[in-house]
C-alpha positions as CSV (number, residue, x, y, z in Angstrom):
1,X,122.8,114.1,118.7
2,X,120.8,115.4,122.0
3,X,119.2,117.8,119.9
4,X,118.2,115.3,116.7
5,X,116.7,113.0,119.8
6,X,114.9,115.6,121.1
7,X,113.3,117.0,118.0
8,X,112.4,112.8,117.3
9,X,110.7,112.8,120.1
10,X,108.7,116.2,120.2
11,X,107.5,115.9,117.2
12,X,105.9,112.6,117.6
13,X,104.2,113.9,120.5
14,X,102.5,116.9,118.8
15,X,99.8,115.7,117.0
16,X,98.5,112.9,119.7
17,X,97.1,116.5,121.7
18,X,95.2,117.6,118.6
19,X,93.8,114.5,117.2
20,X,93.4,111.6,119.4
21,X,90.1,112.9,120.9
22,X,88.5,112.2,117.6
23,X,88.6,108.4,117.7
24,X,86.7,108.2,120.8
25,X,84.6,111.3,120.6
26,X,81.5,110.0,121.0
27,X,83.0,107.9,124.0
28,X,84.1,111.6,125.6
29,X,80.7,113.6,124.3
30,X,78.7,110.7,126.4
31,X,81.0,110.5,129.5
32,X,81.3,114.8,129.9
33,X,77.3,115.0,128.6
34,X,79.4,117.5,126.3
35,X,76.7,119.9,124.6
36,X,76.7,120.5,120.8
37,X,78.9,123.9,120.9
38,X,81.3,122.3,123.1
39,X,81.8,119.1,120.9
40,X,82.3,121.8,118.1
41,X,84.8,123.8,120.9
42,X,86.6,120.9,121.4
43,X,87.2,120.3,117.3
44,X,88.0,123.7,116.3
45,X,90.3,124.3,119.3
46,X,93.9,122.9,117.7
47,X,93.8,125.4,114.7
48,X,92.5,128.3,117.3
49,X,95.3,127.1,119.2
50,X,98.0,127.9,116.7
51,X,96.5,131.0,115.8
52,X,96.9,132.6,118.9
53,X,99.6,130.5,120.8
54,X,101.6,130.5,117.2
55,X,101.9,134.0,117.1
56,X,103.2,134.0,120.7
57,X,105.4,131.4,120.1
58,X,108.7,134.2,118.9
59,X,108.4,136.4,121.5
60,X,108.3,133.5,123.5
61,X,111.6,131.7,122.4
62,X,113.3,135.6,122.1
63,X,112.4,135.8,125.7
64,X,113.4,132.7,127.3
65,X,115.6,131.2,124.7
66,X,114.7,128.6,121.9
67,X,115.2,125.2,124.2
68,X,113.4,126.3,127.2
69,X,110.4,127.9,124.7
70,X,110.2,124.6,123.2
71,X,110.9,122.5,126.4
72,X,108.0,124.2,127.9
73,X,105.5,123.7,125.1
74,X,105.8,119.7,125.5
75,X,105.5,120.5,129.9
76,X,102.4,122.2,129.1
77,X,101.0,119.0,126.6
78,X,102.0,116.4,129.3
79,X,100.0,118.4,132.1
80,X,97.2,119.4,129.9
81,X,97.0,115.8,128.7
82,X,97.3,114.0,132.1
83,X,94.8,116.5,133.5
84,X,92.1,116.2,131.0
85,X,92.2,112.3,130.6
86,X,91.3,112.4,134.9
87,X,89.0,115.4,134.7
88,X,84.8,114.8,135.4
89,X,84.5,118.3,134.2
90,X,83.3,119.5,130.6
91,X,85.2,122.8,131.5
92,X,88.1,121.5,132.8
93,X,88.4,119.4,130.4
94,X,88.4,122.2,127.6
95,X,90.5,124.5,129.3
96,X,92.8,121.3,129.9
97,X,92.9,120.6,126.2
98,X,93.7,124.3,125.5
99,X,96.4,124.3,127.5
100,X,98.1,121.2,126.0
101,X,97.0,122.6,122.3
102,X,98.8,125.7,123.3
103,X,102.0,123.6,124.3
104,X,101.5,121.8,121.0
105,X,101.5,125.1,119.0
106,X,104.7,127.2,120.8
107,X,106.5,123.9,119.9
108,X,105.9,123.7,116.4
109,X,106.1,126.7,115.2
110,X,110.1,126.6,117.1
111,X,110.8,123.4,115.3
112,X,111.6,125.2,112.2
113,X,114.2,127.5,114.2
114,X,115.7,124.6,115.8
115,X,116.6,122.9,112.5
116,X,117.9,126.3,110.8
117,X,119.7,127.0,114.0
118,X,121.4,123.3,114.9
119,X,121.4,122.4,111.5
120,X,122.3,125.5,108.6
121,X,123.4,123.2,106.2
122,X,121.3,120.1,106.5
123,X,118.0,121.5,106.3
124,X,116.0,119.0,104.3
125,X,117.7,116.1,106.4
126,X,116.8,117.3,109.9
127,X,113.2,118.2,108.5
128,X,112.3,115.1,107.1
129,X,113.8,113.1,110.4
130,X,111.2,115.5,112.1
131,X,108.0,115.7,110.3
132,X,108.8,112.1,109.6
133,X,108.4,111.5,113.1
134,X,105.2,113.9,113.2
135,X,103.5,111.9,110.7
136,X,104.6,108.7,113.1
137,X,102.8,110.1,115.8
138,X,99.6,111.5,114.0
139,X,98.9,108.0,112.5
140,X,99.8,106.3,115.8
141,X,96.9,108.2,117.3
142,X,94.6,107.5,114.6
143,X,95.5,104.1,114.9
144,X,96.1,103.4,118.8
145,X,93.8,105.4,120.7
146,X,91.1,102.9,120.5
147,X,92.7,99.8,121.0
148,X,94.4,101.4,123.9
149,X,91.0,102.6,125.5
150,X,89.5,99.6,124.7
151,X,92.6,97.4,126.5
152,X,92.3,100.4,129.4
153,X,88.0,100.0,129.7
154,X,87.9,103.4,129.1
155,X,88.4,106.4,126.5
156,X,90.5,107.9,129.4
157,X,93.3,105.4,128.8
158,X,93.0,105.9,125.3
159,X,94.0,110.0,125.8
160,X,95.8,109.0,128.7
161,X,98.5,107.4,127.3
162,X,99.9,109.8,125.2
163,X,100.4,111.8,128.3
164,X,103.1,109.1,129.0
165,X,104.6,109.3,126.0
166,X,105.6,112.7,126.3
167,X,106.8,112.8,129.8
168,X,109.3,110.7,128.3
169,X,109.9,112.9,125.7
170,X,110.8,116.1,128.6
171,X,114.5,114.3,129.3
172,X,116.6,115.6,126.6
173,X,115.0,119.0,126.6
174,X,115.4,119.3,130.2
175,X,119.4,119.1,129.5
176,X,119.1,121.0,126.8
177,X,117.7,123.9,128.6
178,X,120.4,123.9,131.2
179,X,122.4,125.6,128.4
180,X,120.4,127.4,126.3
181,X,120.4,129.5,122.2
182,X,118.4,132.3,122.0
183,X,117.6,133.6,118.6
184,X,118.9,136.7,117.3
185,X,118.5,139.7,119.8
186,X,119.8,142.5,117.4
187,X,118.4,145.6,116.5
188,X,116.5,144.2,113.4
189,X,114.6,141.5,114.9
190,X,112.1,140.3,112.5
191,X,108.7,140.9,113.7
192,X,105.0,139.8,112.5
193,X,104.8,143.4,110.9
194,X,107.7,143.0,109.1
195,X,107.0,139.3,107.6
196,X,103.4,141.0,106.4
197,X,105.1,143.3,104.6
198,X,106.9,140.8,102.1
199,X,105.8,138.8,99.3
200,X,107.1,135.9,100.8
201,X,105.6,135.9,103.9
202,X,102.3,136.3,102.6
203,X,102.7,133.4,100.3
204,X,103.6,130.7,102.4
205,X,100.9,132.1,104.4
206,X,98.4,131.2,101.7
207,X,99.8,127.6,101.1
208,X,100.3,126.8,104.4
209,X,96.8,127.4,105.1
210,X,95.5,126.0,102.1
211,X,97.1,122.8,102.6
212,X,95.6,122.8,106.4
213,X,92.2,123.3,105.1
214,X,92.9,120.3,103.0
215,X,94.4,118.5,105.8
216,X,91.8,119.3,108.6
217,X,88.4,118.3,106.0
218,X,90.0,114.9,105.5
219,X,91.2,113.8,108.8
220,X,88.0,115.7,110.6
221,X,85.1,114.2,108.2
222,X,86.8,111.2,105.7
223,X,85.5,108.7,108.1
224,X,82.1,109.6,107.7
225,X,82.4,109.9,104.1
226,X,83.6,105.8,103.9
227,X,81.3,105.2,106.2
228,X,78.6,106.9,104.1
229,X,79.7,104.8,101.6
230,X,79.2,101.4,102.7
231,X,82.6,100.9,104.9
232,X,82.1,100.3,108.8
233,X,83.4,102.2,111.3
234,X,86.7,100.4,111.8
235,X,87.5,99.9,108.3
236,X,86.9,103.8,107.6
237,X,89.2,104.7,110.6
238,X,92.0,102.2,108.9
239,X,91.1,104.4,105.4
240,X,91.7,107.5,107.1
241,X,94.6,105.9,108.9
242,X,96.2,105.0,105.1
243,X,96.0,109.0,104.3
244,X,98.0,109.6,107.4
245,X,100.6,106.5,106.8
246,X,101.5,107.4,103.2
247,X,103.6,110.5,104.4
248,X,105.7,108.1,107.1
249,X,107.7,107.1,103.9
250,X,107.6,109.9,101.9
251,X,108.6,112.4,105.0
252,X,111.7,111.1,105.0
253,X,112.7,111.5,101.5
254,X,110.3,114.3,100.0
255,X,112.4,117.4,102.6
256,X,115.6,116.5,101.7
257,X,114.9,116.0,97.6
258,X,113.3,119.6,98.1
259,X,116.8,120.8,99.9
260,X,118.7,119.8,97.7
261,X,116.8,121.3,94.6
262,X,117.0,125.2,93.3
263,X,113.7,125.2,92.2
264,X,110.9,123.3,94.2
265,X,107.7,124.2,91.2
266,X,107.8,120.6,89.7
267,X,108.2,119.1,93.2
268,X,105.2,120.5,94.7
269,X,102.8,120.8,91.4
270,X,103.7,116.6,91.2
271,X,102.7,116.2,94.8
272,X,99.5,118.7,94.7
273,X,98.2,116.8,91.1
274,X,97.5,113.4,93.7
275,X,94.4,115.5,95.2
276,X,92.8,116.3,91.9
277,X,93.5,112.1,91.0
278,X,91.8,111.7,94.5
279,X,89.3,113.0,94.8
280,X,88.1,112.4,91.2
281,X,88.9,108.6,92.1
282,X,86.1,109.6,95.5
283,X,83.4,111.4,93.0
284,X,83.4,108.3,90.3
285,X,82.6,106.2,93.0
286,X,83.9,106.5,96.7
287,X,83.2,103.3,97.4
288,X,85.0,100.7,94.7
289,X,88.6,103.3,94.8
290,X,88.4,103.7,98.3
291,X,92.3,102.4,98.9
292,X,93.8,104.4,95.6
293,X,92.2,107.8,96.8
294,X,93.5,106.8,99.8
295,X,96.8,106.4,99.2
296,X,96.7,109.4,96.4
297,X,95.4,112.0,98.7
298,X,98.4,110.7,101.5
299,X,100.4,111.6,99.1
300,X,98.9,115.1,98.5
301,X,99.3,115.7,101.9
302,X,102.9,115.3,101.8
303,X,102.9,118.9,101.2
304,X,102.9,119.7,104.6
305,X,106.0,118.7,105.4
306,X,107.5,120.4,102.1
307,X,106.1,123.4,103.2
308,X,108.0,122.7,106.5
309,X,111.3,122.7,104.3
310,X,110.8,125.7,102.5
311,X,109.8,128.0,105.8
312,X,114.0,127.3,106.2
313,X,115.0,127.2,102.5
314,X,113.2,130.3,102.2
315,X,115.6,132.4,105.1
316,X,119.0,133.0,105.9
317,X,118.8,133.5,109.8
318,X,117.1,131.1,112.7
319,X,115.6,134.6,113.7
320,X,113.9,134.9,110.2
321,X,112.9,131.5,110.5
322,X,111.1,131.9,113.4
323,X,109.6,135.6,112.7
324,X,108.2,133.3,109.3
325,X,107.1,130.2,110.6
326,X,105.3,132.0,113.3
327,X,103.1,134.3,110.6
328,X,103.3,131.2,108.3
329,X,101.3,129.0,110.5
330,X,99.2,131.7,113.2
331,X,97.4,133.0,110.1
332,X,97.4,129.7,107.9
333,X,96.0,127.9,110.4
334,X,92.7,130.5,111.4
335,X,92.4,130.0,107.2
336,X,92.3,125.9,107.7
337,X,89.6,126.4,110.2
338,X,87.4,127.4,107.7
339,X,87.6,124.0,106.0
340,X,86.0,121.3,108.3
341,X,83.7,123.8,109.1
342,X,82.4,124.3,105.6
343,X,82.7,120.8,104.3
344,X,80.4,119.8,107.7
345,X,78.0,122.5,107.0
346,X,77.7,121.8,103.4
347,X,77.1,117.9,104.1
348,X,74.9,118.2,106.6
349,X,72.8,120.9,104.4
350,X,73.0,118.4,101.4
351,X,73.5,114.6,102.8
352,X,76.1,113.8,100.3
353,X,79.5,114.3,99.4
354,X,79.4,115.6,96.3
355,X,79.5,118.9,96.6
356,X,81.8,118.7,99.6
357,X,84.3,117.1,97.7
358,X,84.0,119.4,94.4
359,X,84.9,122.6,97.1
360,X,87.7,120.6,98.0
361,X,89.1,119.9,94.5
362,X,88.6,123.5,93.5
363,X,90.7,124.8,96.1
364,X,93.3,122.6,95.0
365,X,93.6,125.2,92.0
366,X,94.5,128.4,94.3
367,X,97.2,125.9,96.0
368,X,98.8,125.0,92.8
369,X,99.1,128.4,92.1
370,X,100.5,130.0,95.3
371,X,103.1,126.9,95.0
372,X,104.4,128.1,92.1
373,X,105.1,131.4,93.5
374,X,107.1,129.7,96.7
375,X,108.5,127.3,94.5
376,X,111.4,129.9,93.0
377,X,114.2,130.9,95.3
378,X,112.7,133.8,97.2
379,X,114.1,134.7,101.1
380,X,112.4,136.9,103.7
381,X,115.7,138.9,104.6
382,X,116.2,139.9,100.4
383,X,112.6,141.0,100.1
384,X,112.8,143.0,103.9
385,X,116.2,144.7,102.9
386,X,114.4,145.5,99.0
387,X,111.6,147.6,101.1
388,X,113.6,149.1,103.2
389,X,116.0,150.4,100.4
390,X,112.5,151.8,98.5
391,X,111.7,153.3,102.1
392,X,114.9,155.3,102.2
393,X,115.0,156.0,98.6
394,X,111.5,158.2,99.2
């Protein structure tokens, strides 16, 4: 139970680091005099964040043990968050949002080793309780920032506040660290070298990344799109907000169907086919089906936490977990940085969202085909055992 409560509450505070700047980034760009390239910095810094910190986050939890690893990452976003909603520094206030982005990272990328190690054998149950409680969090800051910065006078209540929220979150993990589970410290510890050496790891890889391409373009520039299409600024925010809130529901159902299924193809070709719907409803007119492409891309997204599911489903040891969510989501996520980068590029070379949305559509295909691949039972440890038997055979 200590453990369920913590991973409730550090997953709701992992998004508020990454994406409650965005609400009031104008607010923050005037009150830093923030130049151009930092603004960008400042945008592109959560996926740079679990590329790098991601990576780390293993060797990490091998070297301190899982709880503390993970106990520390949420230390590091209440400090960085407190810090940079009281900085008067553009610096400071960067590095101060690194350092909480690089507490937001270590702990997600454990998460998937604390399920497969507390719970072996209820997999899809603890992942949706957790990414249900992610997607809690992410639309919480969508939707609360504002009001709370406007309540505060200030955009530094607004970031502020979510500093509080996960102080409270340090109490269980500060008794769970007191007695501690490493991972696996045999002699066939599963390193980055070995997950990039399977078919598996490589795969997940892809969708992983593809899906945070998708997920980054929307939430970074789907504003502006309804807002380029006649909506004001709050109503677009409560659009974007509607993405986000679709997967509260469905992340508690949609893990533990996949769990409990051999074959997970027809699960995540149903939940990928809501983009294409989507965003045709946005290219016939973004406008009059604002609220159905709304709610079909929220479900579209849903494959995040799926993909969540099958980083377990798709090992037989916490260690393997972590050794794959750790390549799964370092590399995935320097692919997802590509995506708000090129849709803003694109729109600003064009002025509409035409082509913009077309790219995004397209690359719905590669998804649909890399999730058929994960889709059939495949596990890291098989395909790493199958390469070393070829190995010796030579």
């Amino acid at each position: 139970m200590l453990v369920l409560v913590g991973l409730v509450l550090l997953s709701f505070n992992l998004r508020p680091a990454a994406v409650s700047v965005g609400p009031v980034l104008e607010e923050v760009r005037r009150g830093l005099a923030l130049s151009g390239p930092e603004a960008g910095l400042l945008t592109s810094l959560p996926v740079l964040a679990f590329a790098v910190f991601g990576a780390l986050a293993p060797t990490f939890a091998h070297a301190v043990g899982l709880h503390r690893a993970a106990g520390s990452g949420l230390v590091a976003v209440v400090f960085g968050l407190a810090g940079r909603a009281a900085v008067h520094d553009d610096v400071a206030f960067l590095a101060l949002s690194g350092l909480a982005l690089a507490g937001m990272a270590t702990a997600n990328v454990l998460i998937p080793s604390l399920v497969k190690l507390h719970f072996p054998d209820r997999i899809g149950w603890a992942t949706s309780i957790y990414t249900t409680a992610l997607a809690v969090g992410l639309t919480s800051a969508f939707l609360l920032t504002v009001p709370v910065a406007d309540l505060a006078g200030s955009w530094r209540g607004g970031l502020g506040v979510w500093a509080v929220t996960a102080l409270l979150a340090t109490a269980p993990w500060a008794a769970l660290a007191t007695h501690d589970r490493h991972l696996d410290r045999d002699r066939r510890t599963i390193s980055f070298r070995d997950v990039a050496r399977t078919r598996i790891g490589w795969a997940m890889t892809v969708l992983f990344g593809l899906q945070s391409l998708q997920a980054y373009s929307i939430f970074g520039w789907f504003a502006q799109l309804w807002r380029d299409h006649g909506y004001s600024a709050g109503e677009a925010g409560l659009l974007v907000g509607v993405v986000a809130g679709v997967s509260i529901p469905l992340s508690l159902w949609l893990p533990a169907w996949c769990a409990r299924l051999e074959n997970q193809v027809g699960l995540i070709l149903g939940v990928l086919a809501c983009y294409l719907v989507g965003y045709g409803l946005l290219l016939v007119d973004a406008h009059r089906y604002a609220v159905p492409a709304a709610l079909l891309i929220g479900v579209g997204c849903t494959i995040f936490p799926l993909v969540l599911t099958l980083i377990g489903l798709r090992t037989h040891t916490a260690d393997g977990t972590a050794a794959l969510s750790g390549f799964t989501q370092s590399l995935g996520y320097l692919m997802a940085a590509l995506g708000p980068f090129l849709i803003g590029t694109i729109y600003g070379h064009t002025g509409t969202w035409t082509t913009p949305l077309w790219l995004l559509l397209v690359l719905v295909v590669p998804l649909i085909a890399v999730g058929a691949y994960v889709g059939r039972p495949a596990y890291l440890e098989d395909q790493l055992a199958e390469r070393r038997e070829a190995v010796a055979k030579r």
